[in-house]
MDTraj code that builds the backbone (N, CA, C; nanometers):
import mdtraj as md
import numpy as np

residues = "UNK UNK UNK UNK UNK UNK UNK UNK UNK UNK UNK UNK UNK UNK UNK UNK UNK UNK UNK UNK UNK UNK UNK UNK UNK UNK UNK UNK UNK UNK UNK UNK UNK UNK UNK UNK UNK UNK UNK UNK UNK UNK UNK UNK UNK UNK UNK UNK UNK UNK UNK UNK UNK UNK UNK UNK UNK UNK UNK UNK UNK UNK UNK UNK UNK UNK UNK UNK UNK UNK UNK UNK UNK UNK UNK UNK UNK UNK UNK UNK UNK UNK UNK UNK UNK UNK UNK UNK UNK UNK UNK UNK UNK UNK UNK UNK UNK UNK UNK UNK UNK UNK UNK UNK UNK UNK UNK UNK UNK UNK UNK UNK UNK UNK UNK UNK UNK UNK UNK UNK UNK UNK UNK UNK UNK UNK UNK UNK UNK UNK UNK UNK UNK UNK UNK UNK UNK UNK UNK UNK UNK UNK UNK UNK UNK UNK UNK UNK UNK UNK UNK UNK UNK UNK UNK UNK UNK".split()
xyz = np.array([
    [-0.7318, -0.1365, 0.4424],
    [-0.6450, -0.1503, 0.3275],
    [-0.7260, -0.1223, 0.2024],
    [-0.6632, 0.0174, 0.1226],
    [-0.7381, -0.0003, 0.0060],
    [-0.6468, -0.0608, -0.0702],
    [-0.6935, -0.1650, -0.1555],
    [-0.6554, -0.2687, -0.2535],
    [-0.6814, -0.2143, -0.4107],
    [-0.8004, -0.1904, -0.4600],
    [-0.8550, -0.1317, -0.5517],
    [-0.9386, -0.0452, -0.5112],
    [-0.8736, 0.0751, -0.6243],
    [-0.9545, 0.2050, -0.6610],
    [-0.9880, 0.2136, -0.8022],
    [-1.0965, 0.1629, -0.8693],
    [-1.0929, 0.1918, -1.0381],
    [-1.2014, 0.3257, -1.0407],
    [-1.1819, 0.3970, -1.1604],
    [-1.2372, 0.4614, -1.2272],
    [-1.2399, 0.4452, -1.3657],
    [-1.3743, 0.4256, -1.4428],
    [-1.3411, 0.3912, -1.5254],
    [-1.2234, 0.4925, -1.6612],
    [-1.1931, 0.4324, -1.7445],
    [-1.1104, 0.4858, -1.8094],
    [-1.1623, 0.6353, -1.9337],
    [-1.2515, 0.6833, -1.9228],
    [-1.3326, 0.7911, -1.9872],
    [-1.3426, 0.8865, -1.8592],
    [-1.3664, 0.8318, -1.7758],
    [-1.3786, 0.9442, -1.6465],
    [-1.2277, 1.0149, -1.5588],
    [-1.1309, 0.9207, -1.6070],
    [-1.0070, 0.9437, -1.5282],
    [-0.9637, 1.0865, -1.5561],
    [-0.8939, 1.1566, -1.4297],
    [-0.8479, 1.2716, -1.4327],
    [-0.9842, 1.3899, -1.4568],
    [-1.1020, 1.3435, -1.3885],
    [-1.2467, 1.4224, -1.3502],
    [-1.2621, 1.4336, -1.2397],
    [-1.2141, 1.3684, -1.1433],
    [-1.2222, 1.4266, -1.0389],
    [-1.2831, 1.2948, -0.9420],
    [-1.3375, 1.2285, -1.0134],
    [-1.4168, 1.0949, -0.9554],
    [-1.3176, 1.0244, -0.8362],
    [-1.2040, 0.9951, -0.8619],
    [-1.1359, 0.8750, -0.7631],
    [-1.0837, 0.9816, -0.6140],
    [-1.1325, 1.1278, -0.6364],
    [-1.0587, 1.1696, -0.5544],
    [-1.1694, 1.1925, -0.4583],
    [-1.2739, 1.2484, -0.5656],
    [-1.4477, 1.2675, -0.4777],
    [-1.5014, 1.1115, -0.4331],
    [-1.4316, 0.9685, -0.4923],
    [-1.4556, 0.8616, -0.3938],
    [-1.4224, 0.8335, -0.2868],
    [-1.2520, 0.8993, -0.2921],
    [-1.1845, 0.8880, -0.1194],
    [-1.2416, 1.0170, 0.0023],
    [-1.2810, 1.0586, -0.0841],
    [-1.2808, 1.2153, -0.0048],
    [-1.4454, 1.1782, 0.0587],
    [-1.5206, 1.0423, 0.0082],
    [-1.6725, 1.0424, 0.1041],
    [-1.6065, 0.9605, 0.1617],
    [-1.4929, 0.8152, 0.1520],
    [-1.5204, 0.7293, 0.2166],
    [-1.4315, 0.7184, 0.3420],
    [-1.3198, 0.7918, 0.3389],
    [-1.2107, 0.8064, 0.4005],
    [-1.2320, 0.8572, 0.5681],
    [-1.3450, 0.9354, 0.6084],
    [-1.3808, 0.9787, 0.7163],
    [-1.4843, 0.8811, 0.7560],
    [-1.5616, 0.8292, 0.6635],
    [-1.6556, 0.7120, 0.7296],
    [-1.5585, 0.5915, 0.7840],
    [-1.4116, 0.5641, 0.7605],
    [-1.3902, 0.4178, 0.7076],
    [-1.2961, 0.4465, 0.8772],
    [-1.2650, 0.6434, 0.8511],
    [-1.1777, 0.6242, 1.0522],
    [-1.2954, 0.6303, 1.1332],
    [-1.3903, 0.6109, 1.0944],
    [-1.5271, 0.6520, 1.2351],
    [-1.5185, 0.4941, 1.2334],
    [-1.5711, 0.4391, 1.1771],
    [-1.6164, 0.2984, 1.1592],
    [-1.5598, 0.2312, 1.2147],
    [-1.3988, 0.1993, 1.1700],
    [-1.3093, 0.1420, 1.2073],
    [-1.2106, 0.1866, 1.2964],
    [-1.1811, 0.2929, 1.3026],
    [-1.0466, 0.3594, 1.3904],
    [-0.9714, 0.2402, 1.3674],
    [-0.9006, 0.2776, 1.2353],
    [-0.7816, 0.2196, 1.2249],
    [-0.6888, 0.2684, 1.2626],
    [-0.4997, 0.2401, 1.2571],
    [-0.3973, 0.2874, 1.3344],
    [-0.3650, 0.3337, 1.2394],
    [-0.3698, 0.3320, 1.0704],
    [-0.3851, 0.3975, 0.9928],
    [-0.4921, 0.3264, 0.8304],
    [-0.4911, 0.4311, 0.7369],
    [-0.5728, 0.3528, 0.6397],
    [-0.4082, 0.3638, 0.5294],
    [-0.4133, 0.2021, 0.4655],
    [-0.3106, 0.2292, 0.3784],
    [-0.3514, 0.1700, 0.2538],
    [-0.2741, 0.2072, 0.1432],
    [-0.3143, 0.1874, -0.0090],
    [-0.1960, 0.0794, -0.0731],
    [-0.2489, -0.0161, -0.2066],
    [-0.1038, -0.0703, -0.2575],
    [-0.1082, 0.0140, -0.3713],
    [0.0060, 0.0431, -0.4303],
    [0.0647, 0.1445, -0.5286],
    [0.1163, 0.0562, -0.6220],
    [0.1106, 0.0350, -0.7575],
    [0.2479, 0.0173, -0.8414],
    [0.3139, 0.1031, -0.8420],
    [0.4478, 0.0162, -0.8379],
    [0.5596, 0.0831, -0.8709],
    [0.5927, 0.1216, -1.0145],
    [0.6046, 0.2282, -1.0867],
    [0.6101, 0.2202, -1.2105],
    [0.7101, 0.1652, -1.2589],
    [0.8451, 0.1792, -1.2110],
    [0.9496, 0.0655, -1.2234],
    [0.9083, -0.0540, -1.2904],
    [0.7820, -0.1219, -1.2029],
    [0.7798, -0.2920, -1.2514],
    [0.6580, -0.2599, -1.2591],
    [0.5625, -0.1827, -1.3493],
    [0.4468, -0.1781, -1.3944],
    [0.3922, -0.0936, -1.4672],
    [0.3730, -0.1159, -1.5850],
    [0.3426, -0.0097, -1.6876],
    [0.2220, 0.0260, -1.7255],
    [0.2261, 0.1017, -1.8053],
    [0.0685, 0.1454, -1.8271],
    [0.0205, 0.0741, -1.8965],
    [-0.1398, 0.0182, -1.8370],
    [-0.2015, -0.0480, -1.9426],
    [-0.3860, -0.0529, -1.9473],
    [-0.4485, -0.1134, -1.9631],
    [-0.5857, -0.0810, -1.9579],
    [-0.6423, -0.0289, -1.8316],
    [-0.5862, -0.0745, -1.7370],
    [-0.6126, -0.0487, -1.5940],
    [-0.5319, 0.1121, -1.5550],
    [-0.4805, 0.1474, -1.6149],
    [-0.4160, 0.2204, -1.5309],
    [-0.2839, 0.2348, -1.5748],
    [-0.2407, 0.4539, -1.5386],
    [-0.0914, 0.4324, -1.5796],
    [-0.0337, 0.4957, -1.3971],
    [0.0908, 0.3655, -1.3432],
    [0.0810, 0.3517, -1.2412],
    [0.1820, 0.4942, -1.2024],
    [0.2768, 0.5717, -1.3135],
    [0.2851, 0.7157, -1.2168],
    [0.1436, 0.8014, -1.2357],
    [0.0424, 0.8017, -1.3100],
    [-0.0762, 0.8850, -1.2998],
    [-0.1155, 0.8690, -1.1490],
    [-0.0852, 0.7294, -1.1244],
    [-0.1893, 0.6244, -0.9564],
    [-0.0524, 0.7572, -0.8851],
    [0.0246, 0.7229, -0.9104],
    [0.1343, 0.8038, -0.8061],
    [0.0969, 0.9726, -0.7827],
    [0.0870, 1.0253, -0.8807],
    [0.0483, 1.1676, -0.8533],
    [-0.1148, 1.1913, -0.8010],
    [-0.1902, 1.0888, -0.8150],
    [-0.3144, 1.1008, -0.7868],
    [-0.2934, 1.1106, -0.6434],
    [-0.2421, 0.9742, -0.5736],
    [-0.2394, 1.0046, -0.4013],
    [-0.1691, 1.0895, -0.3341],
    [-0.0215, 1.1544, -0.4467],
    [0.0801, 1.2410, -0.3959],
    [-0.0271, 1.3665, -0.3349],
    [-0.1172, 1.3737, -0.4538],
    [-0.2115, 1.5552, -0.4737],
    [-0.3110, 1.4940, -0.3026],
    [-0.3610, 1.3794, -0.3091],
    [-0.3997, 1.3267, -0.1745],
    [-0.3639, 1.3514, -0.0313],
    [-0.2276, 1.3878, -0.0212],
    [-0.1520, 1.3664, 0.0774],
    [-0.0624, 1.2248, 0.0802],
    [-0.1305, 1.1369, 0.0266],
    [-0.0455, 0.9865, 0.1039],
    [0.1058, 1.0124, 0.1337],
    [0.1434, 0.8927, 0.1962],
    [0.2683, 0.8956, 0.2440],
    [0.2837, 0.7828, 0.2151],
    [0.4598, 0.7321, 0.1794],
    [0.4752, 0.6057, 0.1347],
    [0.5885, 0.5391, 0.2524],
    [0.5777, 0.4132, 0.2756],
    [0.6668, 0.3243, 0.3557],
    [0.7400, 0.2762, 0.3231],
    [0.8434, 0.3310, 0.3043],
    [1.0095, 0.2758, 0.2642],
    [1.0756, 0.1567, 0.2789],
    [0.9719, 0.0590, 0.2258],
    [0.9710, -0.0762, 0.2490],
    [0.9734, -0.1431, 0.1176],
    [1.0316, -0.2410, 0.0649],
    [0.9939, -0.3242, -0.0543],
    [0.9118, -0.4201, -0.0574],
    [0.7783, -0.3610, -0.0752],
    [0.6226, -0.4425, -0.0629],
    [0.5812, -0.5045, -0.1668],
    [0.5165, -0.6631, -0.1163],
    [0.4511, -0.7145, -0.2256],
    [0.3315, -0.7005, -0.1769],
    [0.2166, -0.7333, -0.2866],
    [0.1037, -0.7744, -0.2341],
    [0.0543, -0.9071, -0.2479],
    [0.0167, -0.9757, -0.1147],
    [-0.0495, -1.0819, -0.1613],
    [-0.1224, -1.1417, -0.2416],
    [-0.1105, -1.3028, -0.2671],
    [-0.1832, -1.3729, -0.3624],
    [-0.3517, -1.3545, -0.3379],
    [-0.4298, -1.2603, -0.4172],
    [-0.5701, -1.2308, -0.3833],
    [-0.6965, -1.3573, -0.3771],
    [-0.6076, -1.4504, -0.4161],
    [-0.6677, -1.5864, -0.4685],
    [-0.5575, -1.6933, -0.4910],
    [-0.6110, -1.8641, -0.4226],
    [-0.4732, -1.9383, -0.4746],
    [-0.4175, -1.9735, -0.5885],
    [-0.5175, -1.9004, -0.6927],
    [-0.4114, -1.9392, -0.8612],
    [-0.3754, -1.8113, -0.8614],
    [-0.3482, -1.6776, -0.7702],
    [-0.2806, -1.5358, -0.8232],
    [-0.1613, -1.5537, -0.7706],
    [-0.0656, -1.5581, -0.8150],
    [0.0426, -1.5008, -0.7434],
    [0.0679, -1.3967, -0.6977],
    [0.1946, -1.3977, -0.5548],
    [0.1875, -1.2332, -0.5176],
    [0.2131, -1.1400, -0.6262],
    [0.1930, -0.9810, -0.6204],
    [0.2376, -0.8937, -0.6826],
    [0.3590, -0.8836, -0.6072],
    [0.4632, -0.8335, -0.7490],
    [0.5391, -0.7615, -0.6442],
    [0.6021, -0.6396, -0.7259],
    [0.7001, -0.5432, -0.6871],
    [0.6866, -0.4100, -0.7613],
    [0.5834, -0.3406, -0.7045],
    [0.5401, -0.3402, -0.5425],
    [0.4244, -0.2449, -0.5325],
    [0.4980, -0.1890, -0.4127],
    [0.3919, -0.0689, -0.4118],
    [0.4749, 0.0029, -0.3011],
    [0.2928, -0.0200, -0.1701],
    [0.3831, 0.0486, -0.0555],
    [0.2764, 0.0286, 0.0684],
    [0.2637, 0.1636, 0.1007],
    [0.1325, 0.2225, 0.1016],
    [0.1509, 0.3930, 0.0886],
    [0.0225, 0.4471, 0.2427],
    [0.0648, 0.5208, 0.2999],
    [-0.0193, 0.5353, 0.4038],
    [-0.1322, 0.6879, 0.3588],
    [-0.2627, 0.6825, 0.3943],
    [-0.3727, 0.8285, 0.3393],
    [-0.4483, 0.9042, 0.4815],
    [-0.3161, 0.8741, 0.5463],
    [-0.2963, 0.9728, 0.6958],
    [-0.2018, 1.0493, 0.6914],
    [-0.2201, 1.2036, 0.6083],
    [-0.1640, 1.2875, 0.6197],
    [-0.1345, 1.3561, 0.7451],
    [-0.1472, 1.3092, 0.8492],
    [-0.0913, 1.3590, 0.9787],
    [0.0377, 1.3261, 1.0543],
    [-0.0156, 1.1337, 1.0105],
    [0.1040, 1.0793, 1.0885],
    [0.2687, 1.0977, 0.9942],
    [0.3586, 1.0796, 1.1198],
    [0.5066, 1.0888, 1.0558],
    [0.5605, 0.9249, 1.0469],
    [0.4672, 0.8417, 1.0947],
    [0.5213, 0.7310, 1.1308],
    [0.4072, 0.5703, 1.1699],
    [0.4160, 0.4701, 1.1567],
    [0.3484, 0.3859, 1.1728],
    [0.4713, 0.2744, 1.2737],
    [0.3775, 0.2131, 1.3861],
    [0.4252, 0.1607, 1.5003],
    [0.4831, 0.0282, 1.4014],
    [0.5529, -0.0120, 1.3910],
    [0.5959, -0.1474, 1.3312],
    [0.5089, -0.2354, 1.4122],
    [0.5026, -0.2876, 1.5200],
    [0.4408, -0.3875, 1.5766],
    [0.2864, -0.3935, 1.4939],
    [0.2411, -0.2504, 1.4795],
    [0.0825, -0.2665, 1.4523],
    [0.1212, -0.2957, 1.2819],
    [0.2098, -0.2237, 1.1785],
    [0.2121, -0.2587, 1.1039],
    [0.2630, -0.3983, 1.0492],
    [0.3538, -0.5115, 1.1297],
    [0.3850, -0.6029, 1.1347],
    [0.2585, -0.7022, 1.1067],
    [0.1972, -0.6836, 1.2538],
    [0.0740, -0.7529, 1.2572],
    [-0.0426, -0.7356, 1.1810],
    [-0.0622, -0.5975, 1.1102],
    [-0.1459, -0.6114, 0.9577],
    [-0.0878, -0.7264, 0.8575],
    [0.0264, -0.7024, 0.8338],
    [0.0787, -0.8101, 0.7175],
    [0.0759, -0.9249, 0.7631],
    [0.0672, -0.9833, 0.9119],
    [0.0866, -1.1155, 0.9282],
    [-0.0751, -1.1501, 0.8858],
    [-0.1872, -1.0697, 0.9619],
    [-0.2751, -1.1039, 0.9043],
    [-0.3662, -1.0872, 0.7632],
    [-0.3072, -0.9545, 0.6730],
    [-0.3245, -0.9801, 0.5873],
    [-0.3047, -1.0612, 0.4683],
    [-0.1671, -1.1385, 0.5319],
    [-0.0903, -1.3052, 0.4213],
    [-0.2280, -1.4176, 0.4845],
    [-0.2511, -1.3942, 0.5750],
    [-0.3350, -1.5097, 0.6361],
    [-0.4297, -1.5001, 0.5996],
    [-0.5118, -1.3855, 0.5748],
    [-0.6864, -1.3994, 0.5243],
    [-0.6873, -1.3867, 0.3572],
    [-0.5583, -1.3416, 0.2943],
    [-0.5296, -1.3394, 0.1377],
    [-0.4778, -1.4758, 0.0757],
    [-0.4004, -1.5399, 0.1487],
    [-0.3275, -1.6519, 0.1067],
    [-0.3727, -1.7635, 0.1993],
    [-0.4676, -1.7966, 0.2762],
    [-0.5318, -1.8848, 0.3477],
    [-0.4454, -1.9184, 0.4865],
    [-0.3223, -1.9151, 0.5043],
    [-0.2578, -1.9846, 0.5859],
    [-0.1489, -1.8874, 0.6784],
    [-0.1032, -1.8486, 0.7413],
    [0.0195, -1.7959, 0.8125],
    [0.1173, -1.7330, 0.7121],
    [0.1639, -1.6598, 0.7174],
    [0.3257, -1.6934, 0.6841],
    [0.3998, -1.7135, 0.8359],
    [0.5234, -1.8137, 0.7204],
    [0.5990, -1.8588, 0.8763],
    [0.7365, -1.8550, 0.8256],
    [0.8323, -1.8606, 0.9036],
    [0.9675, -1.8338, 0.8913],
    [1.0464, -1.8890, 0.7333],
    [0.9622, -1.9969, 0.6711],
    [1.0193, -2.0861, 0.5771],
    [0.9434, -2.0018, 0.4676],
    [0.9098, -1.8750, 0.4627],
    [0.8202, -1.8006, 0.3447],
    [0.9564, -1.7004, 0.3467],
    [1.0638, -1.7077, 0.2962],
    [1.1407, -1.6323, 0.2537],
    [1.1334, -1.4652, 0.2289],
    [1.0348, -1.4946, 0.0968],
    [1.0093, -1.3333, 0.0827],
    [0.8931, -1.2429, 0.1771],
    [0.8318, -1.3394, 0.2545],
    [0.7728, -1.2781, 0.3926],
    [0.8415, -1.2600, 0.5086],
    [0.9520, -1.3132, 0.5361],
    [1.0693, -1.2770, 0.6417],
    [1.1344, -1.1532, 0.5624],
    [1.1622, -1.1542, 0.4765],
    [1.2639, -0.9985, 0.4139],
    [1.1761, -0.9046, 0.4478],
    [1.0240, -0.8984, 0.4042],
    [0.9525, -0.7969, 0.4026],
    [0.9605, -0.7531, 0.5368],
    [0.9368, -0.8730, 0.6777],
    [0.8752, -0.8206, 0.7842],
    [1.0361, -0.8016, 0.8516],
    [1.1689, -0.7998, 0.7926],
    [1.2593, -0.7924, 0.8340],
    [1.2452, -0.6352, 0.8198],
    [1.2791, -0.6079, 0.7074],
    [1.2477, -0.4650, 0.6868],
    [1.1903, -0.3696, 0.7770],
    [1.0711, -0.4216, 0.8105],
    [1.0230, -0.3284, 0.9157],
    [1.0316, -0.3643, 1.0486],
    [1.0950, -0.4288, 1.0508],
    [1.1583, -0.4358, 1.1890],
    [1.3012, -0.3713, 1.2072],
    [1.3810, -0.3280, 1.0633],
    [1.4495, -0.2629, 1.0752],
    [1.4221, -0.1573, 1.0970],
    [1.3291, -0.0689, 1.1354],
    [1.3137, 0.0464, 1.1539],
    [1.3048, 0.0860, 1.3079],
    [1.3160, -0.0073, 1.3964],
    [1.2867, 0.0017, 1.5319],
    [1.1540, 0.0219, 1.5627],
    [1.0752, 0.0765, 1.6168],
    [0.9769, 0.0660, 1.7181],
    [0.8882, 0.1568, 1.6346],
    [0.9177, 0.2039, 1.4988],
    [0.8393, 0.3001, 1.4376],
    [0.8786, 0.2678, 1.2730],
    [0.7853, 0.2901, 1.1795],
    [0.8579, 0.2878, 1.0243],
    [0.8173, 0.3943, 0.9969],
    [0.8961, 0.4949, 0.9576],
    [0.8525, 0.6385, 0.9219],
    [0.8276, 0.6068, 0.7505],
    [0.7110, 0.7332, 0.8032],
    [0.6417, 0.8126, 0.6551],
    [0.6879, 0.9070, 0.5987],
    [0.7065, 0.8276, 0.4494],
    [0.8417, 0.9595, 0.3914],
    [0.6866, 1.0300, 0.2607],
    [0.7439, 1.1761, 0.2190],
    [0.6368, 1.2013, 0.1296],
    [0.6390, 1.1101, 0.0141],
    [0.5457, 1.1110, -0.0582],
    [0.5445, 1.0302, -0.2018],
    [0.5989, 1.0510, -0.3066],
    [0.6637, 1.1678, -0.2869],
    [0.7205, 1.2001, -0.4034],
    [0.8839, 1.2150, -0.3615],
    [0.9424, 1.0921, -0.2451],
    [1.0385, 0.9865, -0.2464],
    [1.0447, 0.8542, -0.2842],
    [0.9094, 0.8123, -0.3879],
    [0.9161, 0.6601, -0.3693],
    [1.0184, 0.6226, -0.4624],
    [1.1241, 0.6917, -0.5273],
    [1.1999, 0.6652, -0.6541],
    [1.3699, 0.6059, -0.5096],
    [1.3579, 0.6692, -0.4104],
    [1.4740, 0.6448, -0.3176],
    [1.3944, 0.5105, -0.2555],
    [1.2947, 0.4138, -0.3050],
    [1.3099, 0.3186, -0.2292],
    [1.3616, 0.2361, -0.3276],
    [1.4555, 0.1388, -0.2846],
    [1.4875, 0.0205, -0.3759],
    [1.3679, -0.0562, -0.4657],
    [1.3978, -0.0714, -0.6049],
    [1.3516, -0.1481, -0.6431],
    [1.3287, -0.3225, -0.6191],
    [1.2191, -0.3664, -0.5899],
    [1.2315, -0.5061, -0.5604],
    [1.2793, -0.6016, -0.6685],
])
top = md.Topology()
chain = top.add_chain()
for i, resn in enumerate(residues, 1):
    res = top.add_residue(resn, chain, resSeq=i)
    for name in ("N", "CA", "C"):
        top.add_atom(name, md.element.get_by_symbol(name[0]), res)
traj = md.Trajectory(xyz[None], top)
């Protein structure tokens, strides 16, 4: 999971965040053989530009990438127990090959990524963690990868 990508703000649009994925991205499938590597996105909808970042620039940066986005209404977890979740983010996959991610494997990332981000499980009484993992269970046995430059057809959260 990439979480954060900064560059600082004098260097943006040089080429830097793309020449960072482009060393680490083949070390990170040797290393790990993940089932895929995925990114969190703002949604520009519910996030505007500001010192950090303007979040359609973040959008065309991974579009020119390849990523693919998951037609899901994603938050991101609380990174710490005084953060609250984000939410307004999108869940974007930087496996330009695949058409699709197994729900079961992607299920079980989020169960354990609420658990090692937010200390504890989510469990049935976490509301907006049942919608999310409802979602992708609506997709049957697969959640397809739509290009990125559909993330405007996913619902706003």
């Amino acid at each position: 999971m990439l979480t954060y990508l900064a560059v600082r703000d004098d260097q943006r649009g040089l080429g830097v965040g793309t020449a960072l994925l482009e060393a680490a991205l083949p070390g990170w499938r040797t290393a790990v053989r993940p089932v895929a590597l995925l990114a969190e996105i703002e949604d520009p909808r519910s996030h505007s530009k500001n010192q950090y970042g303007d979040p359609d620039a973040r959008l065309r940066f991974y579009e020119r990438l390849g990523a693919q986005v998951l037609p899901i209404q994603y938050f991101q977890p609380r990174l710490a127990p005084e953060l609250p979740r984000v939410h307004g983010m999108f869940l974007a996959c930087l496996d330009s090959g695949l058409n699709s991610i197994s729900a079961d494997a992607l299920a079980n990332f989020l169960d354990n990524y609420i658990a090692d981000c937010e200390g504890e499980p989510a469990n049935s009484s976490d509301l907006e963690y049942s919608k999310l993992t409802e979602q992708v269970r609506s997709w049957g046995d697969s959640v397809p990868l739509w290009p990125l430059a559909k993330w405007s057809e996913i619902p706003p959260a």
